[in-house]
Residue, then its C-alpha position, 0 to 999 in steps of 0.5 A: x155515471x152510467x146515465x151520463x155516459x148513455x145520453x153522450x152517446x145518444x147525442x153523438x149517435x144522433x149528430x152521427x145520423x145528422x151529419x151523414x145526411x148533410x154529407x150527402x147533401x152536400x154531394x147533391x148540391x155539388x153536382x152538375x155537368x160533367x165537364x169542368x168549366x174554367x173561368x176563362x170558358x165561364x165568362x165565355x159562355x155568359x157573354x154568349x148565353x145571357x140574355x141581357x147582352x142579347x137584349x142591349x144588342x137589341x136595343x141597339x138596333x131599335x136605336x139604329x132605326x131612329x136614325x132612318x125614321x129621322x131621315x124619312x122627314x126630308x124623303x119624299x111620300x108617295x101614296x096611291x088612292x082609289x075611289x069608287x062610288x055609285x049614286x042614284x036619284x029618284x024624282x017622281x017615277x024616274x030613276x037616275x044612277x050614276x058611277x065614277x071610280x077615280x085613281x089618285x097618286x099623291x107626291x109630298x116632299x119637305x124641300x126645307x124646314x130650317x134644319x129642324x130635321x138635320x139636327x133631329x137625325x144627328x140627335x138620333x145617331x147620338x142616342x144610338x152612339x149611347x146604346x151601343x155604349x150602353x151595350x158595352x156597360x151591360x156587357x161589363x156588368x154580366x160579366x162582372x156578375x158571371x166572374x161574381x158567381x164563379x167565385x162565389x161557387x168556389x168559395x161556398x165550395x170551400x167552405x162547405x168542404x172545410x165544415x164537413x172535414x170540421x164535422x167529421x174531426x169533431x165527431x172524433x173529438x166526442x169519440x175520443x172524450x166519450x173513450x177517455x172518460x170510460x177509462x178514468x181519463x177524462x170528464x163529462x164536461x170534455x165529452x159536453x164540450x166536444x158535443x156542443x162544438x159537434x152540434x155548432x160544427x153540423x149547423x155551420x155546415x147545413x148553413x155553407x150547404x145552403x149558401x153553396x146552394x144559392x150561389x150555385x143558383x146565381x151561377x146558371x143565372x149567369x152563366x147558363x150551365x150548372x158548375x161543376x169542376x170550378x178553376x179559378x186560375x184566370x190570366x189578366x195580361x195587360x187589362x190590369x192596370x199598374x197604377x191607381x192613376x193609370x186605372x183612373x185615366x183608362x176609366x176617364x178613357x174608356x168605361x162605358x158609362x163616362x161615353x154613354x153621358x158623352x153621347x147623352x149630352x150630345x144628345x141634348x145639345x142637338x134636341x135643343x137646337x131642334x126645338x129651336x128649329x122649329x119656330x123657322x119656316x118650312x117649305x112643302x113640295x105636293x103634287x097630285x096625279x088623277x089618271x081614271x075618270x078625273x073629270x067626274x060623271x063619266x064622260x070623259x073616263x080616260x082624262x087626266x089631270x094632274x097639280x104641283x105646288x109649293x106651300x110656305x108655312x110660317x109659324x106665328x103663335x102656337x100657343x106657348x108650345x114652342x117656346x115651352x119646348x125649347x126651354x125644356x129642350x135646354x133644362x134637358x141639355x143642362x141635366x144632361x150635363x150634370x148627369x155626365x159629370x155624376x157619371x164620372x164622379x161615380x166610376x172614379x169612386x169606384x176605380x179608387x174603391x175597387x183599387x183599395x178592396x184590390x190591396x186590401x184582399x192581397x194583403x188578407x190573404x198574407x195574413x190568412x196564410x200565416x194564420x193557417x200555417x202556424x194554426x196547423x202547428x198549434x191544433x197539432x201541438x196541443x193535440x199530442x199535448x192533450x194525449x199526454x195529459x198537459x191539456x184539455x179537450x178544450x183547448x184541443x176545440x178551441x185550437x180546431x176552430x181557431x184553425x177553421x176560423x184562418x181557413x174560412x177567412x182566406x178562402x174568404x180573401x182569395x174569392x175577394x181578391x179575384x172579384x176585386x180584380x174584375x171590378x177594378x178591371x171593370x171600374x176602368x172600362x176594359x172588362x169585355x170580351x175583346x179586352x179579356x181574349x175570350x174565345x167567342x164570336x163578338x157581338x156588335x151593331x155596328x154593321x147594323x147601322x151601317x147596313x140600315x143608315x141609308x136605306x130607303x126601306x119601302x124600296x130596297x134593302 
């Protein structure tokens, strides 16, 4: 008995130690700034910070400049070139030098080219129309993400919270068998128990830490800080739709994805009638200017001599080229089309997906709530059961995890219930800054590609 008595006690010293160390790991992994950041200032300060929203503004941009380099086609080119050279001869013992320097000034213009060029600028404002839509999804997605990772922390917060709250109420249960046992109460097996529940209770604990710890490290990927003080309060107002059918024809509507297929068709279409364009006739204004030394050799240095001509070219046979081109330009309007109508299967399944999980985690956290409440009653009752002698320690462990186990599965379902929230929101096109009321400056191209649309760089901006 004595032997038996002495290694429960080295166990439970032993998990004792493990489970003081893992408290304060736990307190190191909780900490972070200072200040609590509400979900509101979270989802805030991710649209600002991330650097992927940052980057699709970019490419935005990149798209804008498409349009001006597509209208450059029907701009006029002008170009200044200078000449100087020196030569000499040598016939016999004489020796002849000469030297000229010519200035030139070129003018070229395509005065028509059987609007090839008009619809290759109207296909570079629809690729740009499908970047700037492209921006809103990568908007949508980091904010879906940030909202992802806030819930995460508070969730693995929870949940490491409630396993250390286990440990600690298990090492009790081994202090109270090791007490009872002393005194004739008790078995070696109640002390086993409670001691194998101790060592299951400090590994699930160590596994939340490091969850907790994970989703800490997908929060300042996101979000830009560390967290600290997590609220998980947020306020949808009108953004949440009434009705599965309202969600699907706000997602038709509005989600990004939908419009960037759009814009991409759009797209198409005028690259296929660009390509077909192409097989017209083009008509070139040049001209030339030579102000210095234009007549050669030197001897007439301030003549000047200018030209002007229209050139007509009319293509015959390229090859193949042409004809390969615009039936690529027409597969690639037909793709296009396909594209846009996965596009739009997809976001349906997910307005209809994210609906569903929706109603599912409401309905998880009725029935996790229930479990709790009569799961406190139950661990109470057979714990004063227990001390009376009309049950075991075990039933007292396995009240204890039953308890854990209703716990664990609502904060599960909260956490469920706010993302489900944010992906249905997502799902109809509406989770943006604009759309969520957030308190930050937003961010668009549109005075961008205003400002640049029209300018002629070389010469004014």
């Amino acid at each position: 008995m004595h032997t038996g008595r002495h290694n429960s006690s080295g166990v439970s010293k032993v998990l004792l130690k493990k489970s003081v160390v893992i408290a304060a790991i736990f307190s190191a992994a909780m900490g972070g700034a200072a200040q609590a950041e509400s979900l509101t200032e979270a989802l805030a300060r991710a649209y600002v910070k991330n650097p992927a929203i940052a980057s699709a503004l970019v490419s935005v941009k990149m798209a804008s400049e498409d349009i001006v380099m597509r209208k450059s086609g029907l701009r006029p080119k002008i170009g200044l070139s200078a000449t100087s050279q020196y030569g000499f001869t040598m016939v016999g013992g004489s020796t002849t030098t000469s030297s000229s320097t010519t200035l030139n000034v070129s003018y070229n213009q395509r005065l028509f080219d059987n609007l090839q060029t008009t619809a290759q600028i109207d296909q570079a404002r629809a690729y740009a129309d499908a970047a700037k839509y492209g921006l809103r999804n990568t908007e949508q997605n980091v904010l879906l993400s940030a909202a992802t990772a806030y819930m995460d922390v508070v969730q693995n917060t929870n949940l490491a919270s409630l396993r250390a709250d286990n440990v600690k109420f298990l090492r009790a249960q081994v202090d109270n068998a090791r007490s009872r046992l002393n005194v004739g109460e008790g078995t070696k097996i109640d002390v086993a128990q409670a001691e194998a529940r101790l060592a299951q209770a400090v590994a699930s604990y160590k596994s939340a830490v490091n969850s907790l710890r994970t989703s800490q490290a997908s929060y300042v990927r996101w979000i830009g800080a560390k967290p600290s003080g997590l609220n998980s309060n947020f306020r949808f107002g009108n953004v949440m739709p009434k009705s599965i059918d309202s969600a699907l024809q706000s997602a038709r509507r509005n989600h990004p994805a939908i419009l960037t297929a759009r814009a991409q068709v759009e797209a198409a279409r005028y690259g296929t009638e660009a390509a077909l364009r192409a097989f017209g006739p083009t008509l070139d204004l040049i001209g030339s200017i030579c102000a210095i030394d234009c007549l050669g050799g030197g001897a007439q240095p301030n003549a000047t001599q200018g030209s002007l001509r229209l050139t007509l070219s009319i293509p015959i046979y390229q090859g193949g080229m042409l004809g390969a081109s615009a039936r690529k330009a027409n597969l690639g309007h037909i793709k296009s089309e396909i594209d846009a109508q996965v596009a739009a299967n997809q976001v349906e399944e997910s307005v209809i997906s994210a609906w569903s999980g929706l109603q599912s985690s409401i309905a998880a956290i009725e029935s996790a709530q229930a479990a709790v409440r009569s799961g406190q009653i139950a661990l109470d009752g057979v714990i004063e059961e227990r001390n009376v002698g009309q049950r075991t320690t075990l039933d007292v462990l396995n009240a204890r995890a039953e308890l854990t186990s209703a716990k664990e599965a609502l904060y599960t379902a909260e956490r469920s219930r706010v993302v489900a929230a944010f992906s249905l929101i997502a799902a109809t096109g509406r989770l943006d800054a604009a759309s969520l009321n957030l308190p930050v400056q937003l961010q668009s191209s549109d005075g961008y590609r205003a400002r640049i649309e029209d300018v002629w760089a070389e010469l004014r901006e």
